[in-house]
C-alpha positions in Angstrom: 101.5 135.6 192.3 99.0 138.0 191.1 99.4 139.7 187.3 100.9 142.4 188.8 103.3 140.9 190.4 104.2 138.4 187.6 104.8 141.9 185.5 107.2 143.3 188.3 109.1 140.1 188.6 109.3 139.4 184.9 110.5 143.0 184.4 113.0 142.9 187.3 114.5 140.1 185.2 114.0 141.8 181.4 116.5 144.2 182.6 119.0 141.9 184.2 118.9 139.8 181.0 118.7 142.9 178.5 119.7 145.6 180.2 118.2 148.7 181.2 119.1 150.9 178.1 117.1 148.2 176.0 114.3 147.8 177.7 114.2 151.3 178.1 113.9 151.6 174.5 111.7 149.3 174.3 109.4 150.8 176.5 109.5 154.3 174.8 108.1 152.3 171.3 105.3 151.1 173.3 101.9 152.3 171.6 98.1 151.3 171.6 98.8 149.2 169.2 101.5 147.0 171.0 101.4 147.7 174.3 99.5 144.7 175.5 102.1 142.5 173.6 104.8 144.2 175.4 103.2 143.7 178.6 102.2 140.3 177.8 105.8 139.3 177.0 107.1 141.1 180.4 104.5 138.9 182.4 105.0 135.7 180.7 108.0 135.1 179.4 110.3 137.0 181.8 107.5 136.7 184.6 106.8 132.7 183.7 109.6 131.4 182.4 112.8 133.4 183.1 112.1 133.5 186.7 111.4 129.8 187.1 113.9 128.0 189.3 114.5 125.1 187.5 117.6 126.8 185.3 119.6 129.5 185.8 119.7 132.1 183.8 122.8 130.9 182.2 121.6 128.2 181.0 118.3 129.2 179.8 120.1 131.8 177.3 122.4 128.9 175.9 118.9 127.5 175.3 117.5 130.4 173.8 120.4 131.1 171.6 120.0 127.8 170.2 116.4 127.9 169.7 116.6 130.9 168.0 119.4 129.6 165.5 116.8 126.5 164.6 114.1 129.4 164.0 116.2 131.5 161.8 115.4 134.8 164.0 118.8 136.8 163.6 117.2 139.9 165.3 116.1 138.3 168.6 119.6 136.2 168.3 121.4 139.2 168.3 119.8 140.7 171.3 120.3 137.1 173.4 123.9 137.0 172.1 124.6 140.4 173.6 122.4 139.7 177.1 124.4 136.1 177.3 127.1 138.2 178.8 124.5 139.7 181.6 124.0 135.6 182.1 127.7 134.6 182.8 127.9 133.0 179.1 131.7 132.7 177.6 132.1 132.9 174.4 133.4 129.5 174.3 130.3 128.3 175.7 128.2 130.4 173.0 130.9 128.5 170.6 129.8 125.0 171.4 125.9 126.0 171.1 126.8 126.8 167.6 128.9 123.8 166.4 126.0 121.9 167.7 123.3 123.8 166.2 125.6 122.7 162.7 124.5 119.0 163.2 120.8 119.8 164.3 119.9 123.0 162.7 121.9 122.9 159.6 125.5 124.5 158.1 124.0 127.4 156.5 122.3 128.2 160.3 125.6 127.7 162.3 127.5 129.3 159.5 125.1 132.3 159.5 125.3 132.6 163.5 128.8 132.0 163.8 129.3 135.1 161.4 126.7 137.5 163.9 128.4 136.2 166.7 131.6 137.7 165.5 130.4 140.7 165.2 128.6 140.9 168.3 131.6 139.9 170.2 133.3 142.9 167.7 130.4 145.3 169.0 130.5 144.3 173.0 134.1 143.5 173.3 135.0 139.6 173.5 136.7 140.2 176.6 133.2 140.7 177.8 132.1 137.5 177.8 135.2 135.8 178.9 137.3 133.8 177.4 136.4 130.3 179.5 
């Protein structure tokens, strides 16, 4: 897969995982300045990495949710909270991820993320993510 193609593919998925009003947002902020971050991003980590068959997507935003929590990066987790739903996540499962993240991460992590989670499910709609 050429460049080019990695950037199609890993956008093709950006917007399944996102959603096309964020990405779309996105987009429009692009300038000289960040625009090669932007499309370096596209290409790798949605071209690379999300489009990799070795996990569904499902399971490689349970991943990222967590990763984020033991990083401490409340913007990005509040973006991958709201795509989980695009993923299939429940809110149960999103649940577990941070009870775990308690024992590995810390209380003041899980505490702090089970707080945003609230009120992204408040935002979306729990019903959105299911109840399973």
């Amino acid at each position: 897969m050429d460049e080019k193609e990695r950037y199609e593919a890993g956008m093709q998925v950006r917007r399944a995982v996102l959603g096309d009003a964020h990405v779309d947002r996105s987009l429009k902020n692009v300038s000289s300045f960040n625009e090669e971050f932007q499309e370096m991003i596209t290409r790798h980590a949605w071209g690379d990495i999300w489009t990799r068959p070795g996990l569904p997507r499902h399971t490689r935003s349970l991943i990222t949710i967590a990763m984020l929590i033991g990083m401490n990066r409340e913007g990005e987790l509040r973006l991958h909270l709201r795509a989980a739903k695009n993923n299939g996540v429940t809110r149960d499962e999103i649940k577990e991820v941070l009870l775990q993240s308690a024992i590995y991460c810390g209380i003041p992590a899980a505490n702090a993320s089970f707080h945003l989670a609230e009120e992204i499910f408040d935002e979306i709609g729990v019903e959105s993510l299911g109840q399973g």
